[in-house]
Residue frames relative to the residue before (quaternion, step in Angstrom):
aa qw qx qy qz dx dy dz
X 1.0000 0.0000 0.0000 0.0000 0.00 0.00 0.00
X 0.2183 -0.8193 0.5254 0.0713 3.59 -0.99 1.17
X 0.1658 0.8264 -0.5359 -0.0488 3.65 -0.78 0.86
X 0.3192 -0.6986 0.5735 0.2849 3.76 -0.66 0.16
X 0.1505 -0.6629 0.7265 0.1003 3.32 -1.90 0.65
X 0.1283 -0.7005 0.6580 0.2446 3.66 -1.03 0.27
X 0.1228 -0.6918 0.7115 -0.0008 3.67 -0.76 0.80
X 0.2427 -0.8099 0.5330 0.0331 3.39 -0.83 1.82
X 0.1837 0.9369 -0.2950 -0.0392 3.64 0.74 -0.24
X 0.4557 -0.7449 0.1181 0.4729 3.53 -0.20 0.55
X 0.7420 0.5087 -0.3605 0.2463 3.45 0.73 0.37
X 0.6329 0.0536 -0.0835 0.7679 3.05 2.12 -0.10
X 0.4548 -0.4997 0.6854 0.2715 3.40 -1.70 0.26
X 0.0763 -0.6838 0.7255 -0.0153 3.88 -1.40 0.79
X 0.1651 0.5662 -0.8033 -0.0829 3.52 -1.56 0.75
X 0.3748 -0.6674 0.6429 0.0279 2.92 -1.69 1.56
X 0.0704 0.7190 -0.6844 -0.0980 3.89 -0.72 0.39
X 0.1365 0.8746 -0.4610 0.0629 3.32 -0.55 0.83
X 0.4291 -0.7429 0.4499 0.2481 3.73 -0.56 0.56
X 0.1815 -0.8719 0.4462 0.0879 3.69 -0.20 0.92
X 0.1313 0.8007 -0.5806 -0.0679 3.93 -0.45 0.58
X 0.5734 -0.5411 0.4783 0.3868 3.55 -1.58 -0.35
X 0.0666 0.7855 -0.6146 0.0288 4.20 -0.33 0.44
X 0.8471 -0.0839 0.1262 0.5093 3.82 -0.48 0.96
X 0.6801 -0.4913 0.3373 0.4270 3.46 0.93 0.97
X 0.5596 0.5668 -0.3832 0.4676 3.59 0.97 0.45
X 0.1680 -0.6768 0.6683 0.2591 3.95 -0.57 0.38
X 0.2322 -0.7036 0.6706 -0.0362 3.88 -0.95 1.24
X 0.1978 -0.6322 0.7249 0.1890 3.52 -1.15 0.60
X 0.0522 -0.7882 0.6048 0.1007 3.47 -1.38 -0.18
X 0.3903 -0.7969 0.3953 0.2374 3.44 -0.17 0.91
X 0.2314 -0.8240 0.5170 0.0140 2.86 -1.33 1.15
X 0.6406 -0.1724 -0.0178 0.7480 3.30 1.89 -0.91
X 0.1224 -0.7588 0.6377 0.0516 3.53 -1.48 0.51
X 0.0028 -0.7661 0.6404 -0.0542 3.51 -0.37 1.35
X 0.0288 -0.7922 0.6085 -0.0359 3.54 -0.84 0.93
X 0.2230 -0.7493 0.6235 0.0091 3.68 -0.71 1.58
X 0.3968 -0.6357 0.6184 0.2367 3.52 -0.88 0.96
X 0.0143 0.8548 -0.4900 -0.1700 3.93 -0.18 0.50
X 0.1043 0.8007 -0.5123 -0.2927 2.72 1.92 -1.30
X 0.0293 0.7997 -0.5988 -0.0319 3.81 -0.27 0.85
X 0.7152 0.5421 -0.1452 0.4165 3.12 1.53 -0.63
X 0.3950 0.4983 -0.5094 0.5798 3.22 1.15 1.00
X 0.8497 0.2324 -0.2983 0.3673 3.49 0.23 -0.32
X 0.3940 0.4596 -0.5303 0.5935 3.70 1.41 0.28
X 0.8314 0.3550 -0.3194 0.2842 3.61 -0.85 -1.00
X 0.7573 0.2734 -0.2965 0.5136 3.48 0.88 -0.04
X 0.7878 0.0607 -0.2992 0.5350 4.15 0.93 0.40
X 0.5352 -0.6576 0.4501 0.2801 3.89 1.33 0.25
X 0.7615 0.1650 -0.4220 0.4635 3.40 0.64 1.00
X 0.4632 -0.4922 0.5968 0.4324 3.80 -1.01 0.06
X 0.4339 -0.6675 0.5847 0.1554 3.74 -1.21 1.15
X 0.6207 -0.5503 0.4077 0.3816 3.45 -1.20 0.50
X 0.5128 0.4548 -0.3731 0.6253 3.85 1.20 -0.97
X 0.8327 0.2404 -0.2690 0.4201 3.90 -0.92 0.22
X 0.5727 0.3188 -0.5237 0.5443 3.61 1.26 0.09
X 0.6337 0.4528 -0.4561 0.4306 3.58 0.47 -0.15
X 0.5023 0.5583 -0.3388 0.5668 3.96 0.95 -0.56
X 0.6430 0.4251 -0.3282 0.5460 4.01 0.34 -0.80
X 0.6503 0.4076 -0.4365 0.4696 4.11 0.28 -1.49
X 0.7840 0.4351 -0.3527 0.2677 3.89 0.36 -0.95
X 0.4422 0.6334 -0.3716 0.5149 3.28 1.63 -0.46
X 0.7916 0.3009 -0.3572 0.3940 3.63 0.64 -0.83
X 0.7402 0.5089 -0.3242 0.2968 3.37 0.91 -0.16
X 0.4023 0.5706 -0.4063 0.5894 3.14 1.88 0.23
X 0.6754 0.4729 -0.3844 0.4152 4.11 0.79 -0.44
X 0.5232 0.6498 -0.3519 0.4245 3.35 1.50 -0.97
X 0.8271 0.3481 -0.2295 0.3770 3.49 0.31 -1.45
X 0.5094 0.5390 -0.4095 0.5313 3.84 1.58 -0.03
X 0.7223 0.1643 -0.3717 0.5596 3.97 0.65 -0.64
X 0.4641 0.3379 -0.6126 0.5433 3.83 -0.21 1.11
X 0.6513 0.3979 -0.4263 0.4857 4.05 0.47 0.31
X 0.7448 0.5478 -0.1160 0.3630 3.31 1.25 -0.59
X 0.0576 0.9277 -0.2937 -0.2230 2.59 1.09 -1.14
X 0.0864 -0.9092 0.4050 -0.0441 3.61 0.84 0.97
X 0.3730 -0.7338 0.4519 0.3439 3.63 -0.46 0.84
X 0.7900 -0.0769 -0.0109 0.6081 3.80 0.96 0.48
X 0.2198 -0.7374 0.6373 0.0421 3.44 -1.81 0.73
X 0.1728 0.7992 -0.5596 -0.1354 3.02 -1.61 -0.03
X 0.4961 -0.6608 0.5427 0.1502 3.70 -1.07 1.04
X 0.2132 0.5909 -0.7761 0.0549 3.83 -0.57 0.29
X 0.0243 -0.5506 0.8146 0.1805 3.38 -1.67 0.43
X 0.4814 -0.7158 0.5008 0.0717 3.35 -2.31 0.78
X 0.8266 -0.0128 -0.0529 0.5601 3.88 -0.93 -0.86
X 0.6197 0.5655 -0.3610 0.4072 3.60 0.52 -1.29
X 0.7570 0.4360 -0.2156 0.4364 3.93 0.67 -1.61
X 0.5824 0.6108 -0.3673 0.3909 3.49 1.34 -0.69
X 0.8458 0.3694 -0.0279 0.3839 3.30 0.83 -1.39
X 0.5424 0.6899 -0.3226 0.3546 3.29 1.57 0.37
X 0.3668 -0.7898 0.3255 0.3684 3.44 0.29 0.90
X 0.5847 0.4777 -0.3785 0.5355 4.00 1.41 -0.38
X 0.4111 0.6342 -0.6230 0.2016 3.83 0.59 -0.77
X 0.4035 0.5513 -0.6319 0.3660 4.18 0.20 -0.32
X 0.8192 0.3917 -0.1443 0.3933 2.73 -0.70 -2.09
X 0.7593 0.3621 -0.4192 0.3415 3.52 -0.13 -0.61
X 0.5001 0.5580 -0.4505 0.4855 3.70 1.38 -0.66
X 0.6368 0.3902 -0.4150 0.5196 4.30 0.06 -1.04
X 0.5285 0.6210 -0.4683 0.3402 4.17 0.47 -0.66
X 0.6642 0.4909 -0.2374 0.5113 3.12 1.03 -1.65
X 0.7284 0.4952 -0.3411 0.3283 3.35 0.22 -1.00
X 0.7524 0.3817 -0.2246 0.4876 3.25 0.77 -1.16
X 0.9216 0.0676 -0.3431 0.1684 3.40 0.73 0.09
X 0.4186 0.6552 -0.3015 0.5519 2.76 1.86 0.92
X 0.4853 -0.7347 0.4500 0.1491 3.01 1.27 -0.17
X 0.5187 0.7493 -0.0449 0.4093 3.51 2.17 0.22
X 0.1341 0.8100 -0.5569 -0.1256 3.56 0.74 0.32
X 0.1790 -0.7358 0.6374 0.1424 3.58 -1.20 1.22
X 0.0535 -0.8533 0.5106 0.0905 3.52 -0.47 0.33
X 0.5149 -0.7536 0.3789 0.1530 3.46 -0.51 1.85
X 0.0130 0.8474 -0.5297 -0.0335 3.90 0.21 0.51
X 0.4842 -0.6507 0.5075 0.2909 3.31 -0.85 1.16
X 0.7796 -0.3245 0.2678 0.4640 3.72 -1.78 -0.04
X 0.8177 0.3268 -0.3052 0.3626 3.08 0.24 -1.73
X 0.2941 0.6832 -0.5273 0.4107 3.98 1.10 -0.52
X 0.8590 0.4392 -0.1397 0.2231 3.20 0.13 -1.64
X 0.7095 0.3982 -0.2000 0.5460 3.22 1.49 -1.03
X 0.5783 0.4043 -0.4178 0.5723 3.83 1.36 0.38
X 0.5559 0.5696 -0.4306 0.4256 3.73 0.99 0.53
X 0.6443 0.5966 -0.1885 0.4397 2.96 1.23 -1.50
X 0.5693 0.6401 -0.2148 0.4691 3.60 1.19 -1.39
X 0.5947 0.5202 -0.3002 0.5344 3.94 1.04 -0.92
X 0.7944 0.4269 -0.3535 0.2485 3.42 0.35 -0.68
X 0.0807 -0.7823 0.6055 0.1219 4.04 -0.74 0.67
X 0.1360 -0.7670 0.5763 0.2471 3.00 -1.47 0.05
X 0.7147 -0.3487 0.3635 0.4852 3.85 -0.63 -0.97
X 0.7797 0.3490 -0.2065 0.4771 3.44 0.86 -0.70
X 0.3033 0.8026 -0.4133 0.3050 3.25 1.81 -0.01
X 0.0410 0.8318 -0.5534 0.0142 3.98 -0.74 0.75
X 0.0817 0.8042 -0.5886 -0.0092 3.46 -0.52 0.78
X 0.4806 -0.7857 0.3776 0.0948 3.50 -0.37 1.49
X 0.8509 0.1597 0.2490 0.4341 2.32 0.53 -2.41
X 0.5829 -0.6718 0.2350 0.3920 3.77 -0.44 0.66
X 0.7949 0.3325 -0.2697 0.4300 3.49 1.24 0.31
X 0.2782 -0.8110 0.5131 0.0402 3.26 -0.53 0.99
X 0.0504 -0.7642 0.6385 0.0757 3.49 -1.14 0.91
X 0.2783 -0.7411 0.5914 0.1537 3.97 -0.49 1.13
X 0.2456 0.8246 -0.5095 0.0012 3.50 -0.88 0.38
X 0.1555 -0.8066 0.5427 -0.1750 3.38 -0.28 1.40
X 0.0206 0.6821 -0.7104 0.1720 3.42 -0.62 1.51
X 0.1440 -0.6936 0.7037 -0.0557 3.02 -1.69 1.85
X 0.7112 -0.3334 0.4036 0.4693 3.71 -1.19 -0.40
X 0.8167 0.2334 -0.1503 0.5059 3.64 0.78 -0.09
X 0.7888 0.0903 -0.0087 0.6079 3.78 0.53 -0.64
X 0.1254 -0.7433 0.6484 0.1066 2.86 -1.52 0.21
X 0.1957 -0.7684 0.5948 -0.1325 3.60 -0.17 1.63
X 0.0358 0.7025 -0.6854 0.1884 3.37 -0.88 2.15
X 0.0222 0.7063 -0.6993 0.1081 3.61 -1.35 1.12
X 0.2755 -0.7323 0.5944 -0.1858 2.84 -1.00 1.93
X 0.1983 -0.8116 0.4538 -0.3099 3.32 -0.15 2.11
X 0.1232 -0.7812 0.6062 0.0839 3.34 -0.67 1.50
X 0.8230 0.0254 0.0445 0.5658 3.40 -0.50 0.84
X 0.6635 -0.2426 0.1579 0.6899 4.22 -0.25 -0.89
X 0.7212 0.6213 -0.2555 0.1692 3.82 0.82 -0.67
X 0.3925 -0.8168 0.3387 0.2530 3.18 -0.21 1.24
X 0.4097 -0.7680 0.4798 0.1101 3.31 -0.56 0.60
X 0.8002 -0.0798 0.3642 0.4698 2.89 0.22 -1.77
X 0.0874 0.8677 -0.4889 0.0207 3.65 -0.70 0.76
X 0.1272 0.8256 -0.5319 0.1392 3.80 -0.50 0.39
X 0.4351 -0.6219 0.6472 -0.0716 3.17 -2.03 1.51
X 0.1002 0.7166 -0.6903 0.0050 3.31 -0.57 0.97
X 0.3214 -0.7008 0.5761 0.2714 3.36 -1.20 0.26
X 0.2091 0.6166 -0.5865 0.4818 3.50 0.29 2.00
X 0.0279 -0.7383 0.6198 -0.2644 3.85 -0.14 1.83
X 0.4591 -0.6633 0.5004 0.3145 3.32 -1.45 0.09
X 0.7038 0.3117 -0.4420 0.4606 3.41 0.76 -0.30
X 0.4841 0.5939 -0.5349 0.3562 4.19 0.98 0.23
X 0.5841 0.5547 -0.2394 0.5421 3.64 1.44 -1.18
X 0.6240 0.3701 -0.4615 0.5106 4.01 1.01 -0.60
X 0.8083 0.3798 -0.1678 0.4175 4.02 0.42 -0.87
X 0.3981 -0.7534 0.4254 0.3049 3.68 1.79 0.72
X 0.4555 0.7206 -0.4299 0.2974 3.54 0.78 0.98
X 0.4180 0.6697 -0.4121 0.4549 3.24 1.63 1.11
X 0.3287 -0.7897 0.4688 0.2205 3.63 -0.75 0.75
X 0.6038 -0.4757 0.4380 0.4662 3.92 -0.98 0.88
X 0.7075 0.5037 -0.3291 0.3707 3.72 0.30 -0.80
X 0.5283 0.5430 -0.3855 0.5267 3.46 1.18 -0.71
X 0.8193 0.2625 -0.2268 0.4565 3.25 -0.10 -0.93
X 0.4940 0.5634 -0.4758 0.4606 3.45 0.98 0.48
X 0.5199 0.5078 -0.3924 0.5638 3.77 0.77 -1.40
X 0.7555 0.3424 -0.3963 0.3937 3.86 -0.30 -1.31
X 0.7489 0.3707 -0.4177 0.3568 3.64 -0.17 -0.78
X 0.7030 0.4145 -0.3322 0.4730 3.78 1.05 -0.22
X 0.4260 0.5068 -0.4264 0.6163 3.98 1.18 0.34
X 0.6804 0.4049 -0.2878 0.5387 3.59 0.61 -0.76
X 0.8222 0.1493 -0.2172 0.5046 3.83 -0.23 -0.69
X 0.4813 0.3329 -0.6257 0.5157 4.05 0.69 1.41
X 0.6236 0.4541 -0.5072 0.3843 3.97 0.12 0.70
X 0.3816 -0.7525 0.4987 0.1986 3.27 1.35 0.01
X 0.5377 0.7832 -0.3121 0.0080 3.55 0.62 0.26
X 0.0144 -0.8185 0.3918 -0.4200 2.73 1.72 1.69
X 0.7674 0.2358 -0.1233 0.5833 3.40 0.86 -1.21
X 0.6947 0.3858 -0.3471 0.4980 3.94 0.21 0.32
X 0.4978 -0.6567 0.4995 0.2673 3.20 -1.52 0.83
X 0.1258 0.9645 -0.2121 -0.0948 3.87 -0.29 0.02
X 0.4673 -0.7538 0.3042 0.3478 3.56 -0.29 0.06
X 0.0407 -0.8454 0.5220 0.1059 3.61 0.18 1.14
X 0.3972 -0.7482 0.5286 -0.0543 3.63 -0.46 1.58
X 0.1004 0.7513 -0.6426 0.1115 4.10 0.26 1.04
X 0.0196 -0.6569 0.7536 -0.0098 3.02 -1.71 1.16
X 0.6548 0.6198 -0.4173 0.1137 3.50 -1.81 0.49
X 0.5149 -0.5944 0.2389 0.5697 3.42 0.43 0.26
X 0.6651 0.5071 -0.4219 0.3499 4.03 0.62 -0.94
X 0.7578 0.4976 -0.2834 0.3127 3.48 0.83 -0.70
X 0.4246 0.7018 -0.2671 0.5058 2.77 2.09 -0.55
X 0.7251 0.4914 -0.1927 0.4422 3.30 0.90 -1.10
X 0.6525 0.4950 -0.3373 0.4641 3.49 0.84 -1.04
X 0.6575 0.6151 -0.1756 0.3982 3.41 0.73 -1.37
X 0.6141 0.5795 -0.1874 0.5020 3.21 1.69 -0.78
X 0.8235 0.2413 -0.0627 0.5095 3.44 1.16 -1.02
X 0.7412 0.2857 -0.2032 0.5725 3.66 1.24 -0.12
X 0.7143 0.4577 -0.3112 0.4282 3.66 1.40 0.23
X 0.6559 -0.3903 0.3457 0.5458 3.47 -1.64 -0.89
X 0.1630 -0.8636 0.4184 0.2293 3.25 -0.06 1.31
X 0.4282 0.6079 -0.4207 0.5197 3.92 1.37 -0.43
X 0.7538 0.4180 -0.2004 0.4657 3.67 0.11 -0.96
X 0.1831 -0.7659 0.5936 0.1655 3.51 1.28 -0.77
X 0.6268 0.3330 -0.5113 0.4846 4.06 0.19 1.19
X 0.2628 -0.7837 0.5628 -0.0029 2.70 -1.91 0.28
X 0.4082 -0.8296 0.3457 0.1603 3.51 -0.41 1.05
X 0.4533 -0.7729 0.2428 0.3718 3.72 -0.39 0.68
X 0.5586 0.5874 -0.4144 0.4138 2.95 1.50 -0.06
X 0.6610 0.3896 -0.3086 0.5622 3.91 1.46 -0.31
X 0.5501 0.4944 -0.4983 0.4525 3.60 1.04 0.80
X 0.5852 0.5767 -0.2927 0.4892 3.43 1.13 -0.45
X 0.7838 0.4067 -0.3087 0.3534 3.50 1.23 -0.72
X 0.4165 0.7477 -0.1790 0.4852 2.56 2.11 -0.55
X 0.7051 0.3776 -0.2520 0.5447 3.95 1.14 -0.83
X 0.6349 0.6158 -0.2659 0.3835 3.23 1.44 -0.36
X 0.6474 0.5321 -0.1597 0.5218 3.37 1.87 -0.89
X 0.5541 0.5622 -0.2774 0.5478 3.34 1.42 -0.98
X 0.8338 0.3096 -0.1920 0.4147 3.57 0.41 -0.93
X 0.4953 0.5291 -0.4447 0.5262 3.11 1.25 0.71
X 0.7683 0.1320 -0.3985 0.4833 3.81 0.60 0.30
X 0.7689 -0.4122 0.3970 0.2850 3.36 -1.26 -0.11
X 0.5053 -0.6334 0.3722 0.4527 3.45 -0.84 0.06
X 0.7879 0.3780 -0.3898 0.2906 3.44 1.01 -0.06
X 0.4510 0.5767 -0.5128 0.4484 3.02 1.90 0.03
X 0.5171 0.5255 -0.5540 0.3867 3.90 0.61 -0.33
X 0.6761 0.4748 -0.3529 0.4393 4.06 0.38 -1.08
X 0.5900 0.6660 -0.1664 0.4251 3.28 0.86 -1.21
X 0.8919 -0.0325 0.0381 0.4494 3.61 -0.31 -1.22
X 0.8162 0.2076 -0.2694 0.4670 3.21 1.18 0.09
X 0.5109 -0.7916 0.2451 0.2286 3.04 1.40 1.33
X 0.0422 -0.8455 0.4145 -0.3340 3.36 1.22 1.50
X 0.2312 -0.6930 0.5830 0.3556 4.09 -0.53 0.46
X 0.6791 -0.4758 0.3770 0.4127 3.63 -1.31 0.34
X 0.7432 0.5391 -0.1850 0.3505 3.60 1.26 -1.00
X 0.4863 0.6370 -0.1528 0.5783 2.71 2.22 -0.78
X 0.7026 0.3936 -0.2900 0.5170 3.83 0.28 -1.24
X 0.7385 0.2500 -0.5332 0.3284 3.76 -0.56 -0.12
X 0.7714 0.5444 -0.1763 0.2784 3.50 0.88 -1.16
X 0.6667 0.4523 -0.3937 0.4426 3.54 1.42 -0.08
X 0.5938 0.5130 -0.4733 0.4004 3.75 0.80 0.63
X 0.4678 0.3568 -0.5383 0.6034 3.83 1.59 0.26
X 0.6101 0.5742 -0.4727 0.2731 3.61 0.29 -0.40
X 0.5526 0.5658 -0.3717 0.4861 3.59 1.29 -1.09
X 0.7455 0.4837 -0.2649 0.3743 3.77 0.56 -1.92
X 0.5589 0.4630 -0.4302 0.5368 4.35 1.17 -0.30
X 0.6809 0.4594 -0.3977 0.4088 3.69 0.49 -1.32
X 0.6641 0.5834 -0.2601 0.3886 3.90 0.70 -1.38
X 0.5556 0.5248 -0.3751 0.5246 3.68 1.00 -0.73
X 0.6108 0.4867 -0.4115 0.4698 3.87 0.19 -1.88
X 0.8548 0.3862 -0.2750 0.2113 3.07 0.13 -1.53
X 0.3115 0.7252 -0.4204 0.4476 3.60 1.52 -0.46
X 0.8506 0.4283 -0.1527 0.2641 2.52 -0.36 -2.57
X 0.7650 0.4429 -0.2277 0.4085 3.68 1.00 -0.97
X 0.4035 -0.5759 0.6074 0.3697 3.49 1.15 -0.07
X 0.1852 0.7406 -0.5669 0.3097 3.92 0.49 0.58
X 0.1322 -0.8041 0.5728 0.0886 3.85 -0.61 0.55
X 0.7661 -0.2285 0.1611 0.5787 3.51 0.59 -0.55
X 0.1628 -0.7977 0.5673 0.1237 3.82 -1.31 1.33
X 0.4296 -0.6104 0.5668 0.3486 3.31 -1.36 -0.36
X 0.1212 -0.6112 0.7816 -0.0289 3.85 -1.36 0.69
X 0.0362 -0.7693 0.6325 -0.0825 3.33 -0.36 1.86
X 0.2684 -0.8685 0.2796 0.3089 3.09 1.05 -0.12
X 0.0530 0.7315 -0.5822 0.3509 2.92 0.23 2.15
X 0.3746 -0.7675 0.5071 -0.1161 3.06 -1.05 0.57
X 0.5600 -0.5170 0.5270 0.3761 4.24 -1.18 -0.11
X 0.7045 0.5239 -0.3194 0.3568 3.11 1.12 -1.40
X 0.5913 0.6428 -0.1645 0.4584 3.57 1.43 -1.07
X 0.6215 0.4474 -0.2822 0.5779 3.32 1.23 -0.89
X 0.7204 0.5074 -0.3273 0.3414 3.40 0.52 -0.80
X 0.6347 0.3340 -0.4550 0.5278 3.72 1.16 -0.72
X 0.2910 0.7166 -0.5282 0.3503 3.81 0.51 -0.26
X 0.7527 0.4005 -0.0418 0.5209 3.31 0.15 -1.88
X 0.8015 0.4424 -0.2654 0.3024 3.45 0.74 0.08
X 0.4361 0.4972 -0.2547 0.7055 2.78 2.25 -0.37
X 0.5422 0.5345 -0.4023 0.5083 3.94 0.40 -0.35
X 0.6357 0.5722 -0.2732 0.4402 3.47 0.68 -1.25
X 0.6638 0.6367 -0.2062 0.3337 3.33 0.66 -2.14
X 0.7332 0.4282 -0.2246 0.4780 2.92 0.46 -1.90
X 0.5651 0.5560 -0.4421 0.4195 4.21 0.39 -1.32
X 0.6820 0.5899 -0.3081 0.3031 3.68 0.54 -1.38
X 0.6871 0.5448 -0.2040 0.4353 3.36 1.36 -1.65
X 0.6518 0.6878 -0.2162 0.2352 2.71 1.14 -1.33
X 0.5295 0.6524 -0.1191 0.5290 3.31 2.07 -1.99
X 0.6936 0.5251 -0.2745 0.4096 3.50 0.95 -1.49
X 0.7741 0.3952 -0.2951 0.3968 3.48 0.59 -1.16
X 0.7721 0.2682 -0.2087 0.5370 3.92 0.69 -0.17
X 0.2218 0.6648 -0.4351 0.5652 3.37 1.28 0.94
């Protein structure tokens, strides 16, 4: 079964099509296509609070380039959720009814925690959980959204507004990063063994080039060298010699300096980046849906 998510986010726009099965009591997505649009929307929300007319028009084409790929696809259902950047834009209304009315799209803004109990849904194959606790942590261009999980039970969930492009334009407050480093040291997770769960493309990336790349984790002592190597070339020597996207090179060394704190702050030794994702969580939730629907229909 094939469905598509669009995941609006503030540093790029994503439409996932993916195929979704059952393996070992796990629901798995599996990619089928991945289109990723640099919107950066969050450079202009986080530093004047609205989405400019040049990038709402840059977003309508983004959606109409997704439109004419899920008419190639045909998925048995979508959905659109946009995040920090759409949440906090004082135009995001109007530009959501735009979509609707002429795309024909219903995007629906989801707060943090929305987001970090989406994200949490998503599994893959390389996914490992050892140990009976599980920290999720998922850093975008605006927020960062961690959920801390005994076994399937949620505990605890939480939104900070700590992003890579807010950390590129110093547009994080001391308190933010206060709230996080105290959420982190009340879990105490000094004394427990645990599973530290990384989503987003930078970590994906780092983890890619300075970790276990079969295993797909990464140790904090090779994230630290990793922020150390990154910040040792420029942004164009990142595009340049290490063949980095432009959207990609400025933003995955704040991405190292959020991941390197958590990990600091928690006494964290080494995480995984299965690469999973909102977009993944979201078809998840749609096949969950699908099936509940069928389910109503046939004994109905």
């Amino acid at each position: 079964m094939v469905f598509g998510a669009i995941d609006i986010g503030s540093n790029a726009g994503r439409l996932l099509i993916a195929s979704v099965h059952e393996v070992g009591g796990k629901t798995i997505t599996e990619k089928v296509s991945l289109v990723r649009v640099p919107l950066r929307l969050g450079i202009d929300v986080f530093e004047t609070g609205v989405i400019t007319p040049e990038k709402e028009e840059y977003l309508l084409k983004t959606f109409d380039a997704y439109k004419n790929l899920i008419n190639v696809f045909q998925p048995i259902d979508i959905v659109a959720c946009g995040t920090a950047a759409m949440r906090e834009a004082f135009n995001s209304k109007e530009i959501v009814e735009r979509i609707k009315q002429e795309k024909d799209i219903d995007l629906r803004i989801i707060d943090g925690i929305q987001e970090a109990k989406i994200i949490c849904e998503a599994d893959n194959a390389y996914l490992e959980k050892k140990h009976e606790y599980s920290l999720y942590i998922d850093v975008g261009g605006g927020s960062t959204e961690l959920s801390w999980f005994q076994n399937k039970q949620l505990l605890d969930c939480r939104s900070f507004k700590i992003g890579t492009i807010r950390l590129l334009y110093d547009a994080i407050d001391k308190s933010d990063w206060d709230d996080l480093k105290k959420w982190i040291n009340n879990l105490e997770l000094e004394d427990k063994e645990i599973n530290c769960i990384c989503s987003g493309g930078n970590i994906n990336k780092i983890t890619k080039l300075f970790g276990n790349n079969s295993r797909n984790t990464l140790t904090h002592t090779q994230l630290i060298d990793a922020h150390t190597y990154l910040e040792g070339y420029s942004i164009e020597d990142r595009i340049e010699k290490m063949g980095l996207r432009a959207d990609r090179a400025d933003v995955i060394v704040p991405a190292a300096i959020i991941f390197k704190k958590i990990m600091g702050w928690g006494r964290i030794h080494d995480l995984q980046a299965p690469k999973i994702g909102l977009a993944d969580g979201l078809i998840i939730d749609l096949y969950h849906k699908y099936h509940e629907k069928r389910t109503i229909l046939k004994y109905s």
